[in-house]
C-alpha positions as CSV (number, residue, x, y, z in Angstrom):
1,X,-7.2,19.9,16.7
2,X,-3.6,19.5,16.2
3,X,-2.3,17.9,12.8
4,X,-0.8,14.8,14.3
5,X,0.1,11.7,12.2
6,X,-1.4,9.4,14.7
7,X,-5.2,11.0,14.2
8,X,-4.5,10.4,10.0
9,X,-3.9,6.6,11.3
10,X,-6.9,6.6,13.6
11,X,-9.0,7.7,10.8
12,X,-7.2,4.9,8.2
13,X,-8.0,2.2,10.6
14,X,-11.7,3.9,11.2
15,X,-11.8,3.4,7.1
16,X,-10.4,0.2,7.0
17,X,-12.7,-1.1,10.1
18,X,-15.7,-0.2,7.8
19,X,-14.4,-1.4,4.6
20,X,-14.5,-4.9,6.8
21,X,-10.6,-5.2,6.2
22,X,-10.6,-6.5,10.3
23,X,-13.5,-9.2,9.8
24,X,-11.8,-12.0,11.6
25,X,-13.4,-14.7,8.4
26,X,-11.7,-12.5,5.9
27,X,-8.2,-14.0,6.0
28,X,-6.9,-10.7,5.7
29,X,-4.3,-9.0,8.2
30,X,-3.3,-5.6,9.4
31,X,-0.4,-5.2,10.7
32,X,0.4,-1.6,12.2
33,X,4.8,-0.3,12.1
34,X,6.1,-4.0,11.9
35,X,5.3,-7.4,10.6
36,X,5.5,-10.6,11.1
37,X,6.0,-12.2,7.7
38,X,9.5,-13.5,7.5
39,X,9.9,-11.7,3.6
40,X,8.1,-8.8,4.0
41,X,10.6,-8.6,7.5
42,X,13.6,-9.4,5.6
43,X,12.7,-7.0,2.4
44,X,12.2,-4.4,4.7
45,X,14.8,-4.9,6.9
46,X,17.3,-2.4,5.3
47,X,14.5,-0.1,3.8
48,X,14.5,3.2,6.3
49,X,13.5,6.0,5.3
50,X,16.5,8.0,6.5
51,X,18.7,5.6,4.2
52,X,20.4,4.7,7.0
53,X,20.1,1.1,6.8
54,X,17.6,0.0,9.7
55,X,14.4,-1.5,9.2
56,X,11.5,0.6,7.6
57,X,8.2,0.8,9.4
58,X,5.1,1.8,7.0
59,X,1.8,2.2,9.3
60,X,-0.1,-0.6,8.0
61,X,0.9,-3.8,6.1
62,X,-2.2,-5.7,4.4
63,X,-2.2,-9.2,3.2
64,X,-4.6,-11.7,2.6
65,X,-3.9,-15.6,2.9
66,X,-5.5,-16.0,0.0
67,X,-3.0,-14.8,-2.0
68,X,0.4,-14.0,-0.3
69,X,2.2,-12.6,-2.8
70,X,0.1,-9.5,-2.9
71,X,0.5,-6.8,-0.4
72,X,-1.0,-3.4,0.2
73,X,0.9,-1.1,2.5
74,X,0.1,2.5,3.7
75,X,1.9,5.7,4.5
76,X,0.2,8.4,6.7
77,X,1.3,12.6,7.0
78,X,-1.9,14.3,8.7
79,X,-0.5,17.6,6.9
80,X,-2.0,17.9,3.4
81,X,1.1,19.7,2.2
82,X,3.2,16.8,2.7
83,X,1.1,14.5,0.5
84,X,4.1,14.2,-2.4
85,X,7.2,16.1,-2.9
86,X,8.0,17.6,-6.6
87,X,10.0,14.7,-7.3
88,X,9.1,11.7,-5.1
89,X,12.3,11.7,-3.6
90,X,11.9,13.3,-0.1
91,X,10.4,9.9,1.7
92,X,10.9,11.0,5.5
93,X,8.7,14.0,4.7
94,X,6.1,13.2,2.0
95,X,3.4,10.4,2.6
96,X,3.6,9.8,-1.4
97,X,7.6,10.0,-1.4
98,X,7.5,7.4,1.6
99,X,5.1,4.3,0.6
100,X,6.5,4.5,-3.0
101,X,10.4,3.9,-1.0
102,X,9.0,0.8,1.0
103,X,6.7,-0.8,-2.4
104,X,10.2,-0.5,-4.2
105,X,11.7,-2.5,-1.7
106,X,8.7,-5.0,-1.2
107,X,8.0,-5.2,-5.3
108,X,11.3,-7.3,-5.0
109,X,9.2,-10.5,-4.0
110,X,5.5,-9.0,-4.1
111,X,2.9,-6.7,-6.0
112,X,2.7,-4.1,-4.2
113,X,-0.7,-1.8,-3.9
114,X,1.5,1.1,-2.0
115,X,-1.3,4.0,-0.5
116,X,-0.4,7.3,0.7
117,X,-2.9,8.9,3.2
118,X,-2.8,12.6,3.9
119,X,-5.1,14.5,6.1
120,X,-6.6,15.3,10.1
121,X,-10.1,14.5,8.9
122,X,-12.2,12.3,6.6
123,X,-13.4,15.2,5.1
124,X,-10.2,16.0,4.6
125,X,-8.4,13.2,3.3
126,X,-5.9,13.2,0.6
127,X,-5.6,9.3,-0.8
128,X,-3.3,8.5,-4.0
129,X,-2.3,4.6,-5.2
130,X,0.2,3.2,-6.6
131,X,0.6,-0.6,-8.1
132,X,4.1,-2.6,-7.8
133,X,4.2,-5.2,-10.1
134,X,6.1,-7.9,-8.5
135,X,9.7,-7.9,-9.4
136,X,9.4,-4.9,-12.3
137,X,11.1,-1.4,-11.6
138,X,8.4,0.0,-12.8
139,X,4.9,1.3,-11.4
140,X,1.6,3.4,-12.3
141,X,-1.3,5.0,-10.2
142,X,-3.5,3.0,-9.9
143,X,-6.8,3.0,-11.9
144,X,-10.6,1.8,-12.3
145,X,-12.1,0.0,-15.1
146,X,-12.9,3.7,-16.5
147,X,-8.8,4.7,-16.3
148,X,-9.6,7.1,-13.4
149,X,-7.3,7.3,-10.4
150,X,-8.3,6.0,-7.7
151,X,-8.1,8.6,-4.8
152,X,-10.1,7.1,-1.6
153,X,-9.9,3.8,0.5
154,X,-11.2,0.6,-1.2
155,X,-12.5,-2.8,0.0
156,X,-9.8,-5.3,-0.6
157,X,-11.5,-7.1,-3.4
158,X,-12.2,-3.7,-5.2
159,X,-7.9,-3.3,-4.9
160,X,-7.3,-6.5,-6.1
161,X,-9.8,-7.1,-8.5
162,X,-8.3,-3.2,-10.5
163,X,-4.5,-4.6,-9.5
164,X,-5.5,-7.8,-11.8
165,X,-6.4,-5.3,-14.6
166,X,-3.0,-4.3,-15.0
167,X,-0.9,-5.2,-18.0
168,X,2.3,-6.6,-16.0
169,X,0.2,-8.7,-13.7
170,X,-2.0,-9.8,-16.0
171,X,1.1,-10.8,-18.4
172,X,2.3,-12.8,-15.0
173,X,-1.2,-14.7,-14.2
174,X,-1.1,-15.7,-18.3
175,X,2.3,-16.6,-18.5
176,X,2.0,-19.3,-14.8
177,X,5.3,-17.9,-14.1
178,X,3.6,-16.2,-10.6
179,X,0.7,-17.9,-8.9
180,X,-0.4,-14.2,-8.7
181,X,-3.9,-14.2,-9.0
182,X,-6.6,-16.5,-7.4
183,X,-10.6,-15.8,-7.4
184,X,-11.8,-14.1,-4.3
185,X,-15.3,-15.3,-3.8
């Protein structure tokens, strides 16, 4: 089997099919290389990984009408060994290096739950996530309610119910100044 980028995808959207992200009474949508959503268009607009100043393409943009200003994107490399570069800063070739790029540009009007996927199998699947609190410069891997990193593919609610753990967005939903959070039944 070669290591092609479009098998990681397929098995992303095989994950995210059984995780019931594409349950049509969800309100959640997937969008795949573009999107439709006027901000998340215009935030990305200039966000290229080349730094060239097109419009950045991450494989799959997430939201739920429940709550649109939270926002899960993903970045796929089907070779393990470009997971994450040393320093991050290599977003072309690293699947880490590349989500973290587009949730700093998206983090600018959203919190961001930015996931890099790296592998040709899902026995061989490399997963690490990241949280954007909306308009911060800052973000942190992402963590359960034990303080361990989350490293696989979660149901939505699972990701937004550990995003609303965090300290920055909790300070948000506290404070009013964000409509972040609403329940999920």
């Amino acid at each position: 089997m070669s290591k092609n980028e479009r098998i990681t995808e397929n098995i992303v959207r095989d994950n995210l099919r059984d995780l019931d992200y594409y349950n049509p009474d969800n309100g959640i949508t997937i969008e795949e290389q573009k999107s439709e959503i006027v901000k998340v268009k215009n935030l990305l607009s200039k966000a290229s990984k080349n730094s060239k100043g097109n419009i950045g393409y991450p494989e799959f943009i997430i939201s739920n009408k429940l709550d649109p200003n939270f926002i899960i994107i993903i970045e796929c490399k089907s070779d393990i060994k470009k997971h994450e570069s040393q320093n991050y800063d290599k977003p072309v070739g690293f699947a880490v290096d590349g989500v973290i790029h587009y949730a700093k540009h998206l983090s600018k009007k959203y919190t961001v739950l930015a996931i890099a996927v790296s592998g040709y199998s899902k026995d061989n699947l490399k997963v690490s996530t990241f949280l954007f609190p909306s308009e911060q410069d800052s973000y942190r891997n992402l963590v359960n309610e034990h303080g361990l990193e989350i490293e696989m593919l979660l149901k939505f609610e699972d990701y937004y119910r550990l995003a609303s753990f965090d300290p920055e967005v909790s300070k948000k939903k506290i404070l009013g100044s964000n409509l972040f959070f609403k329940r999920i039944a």
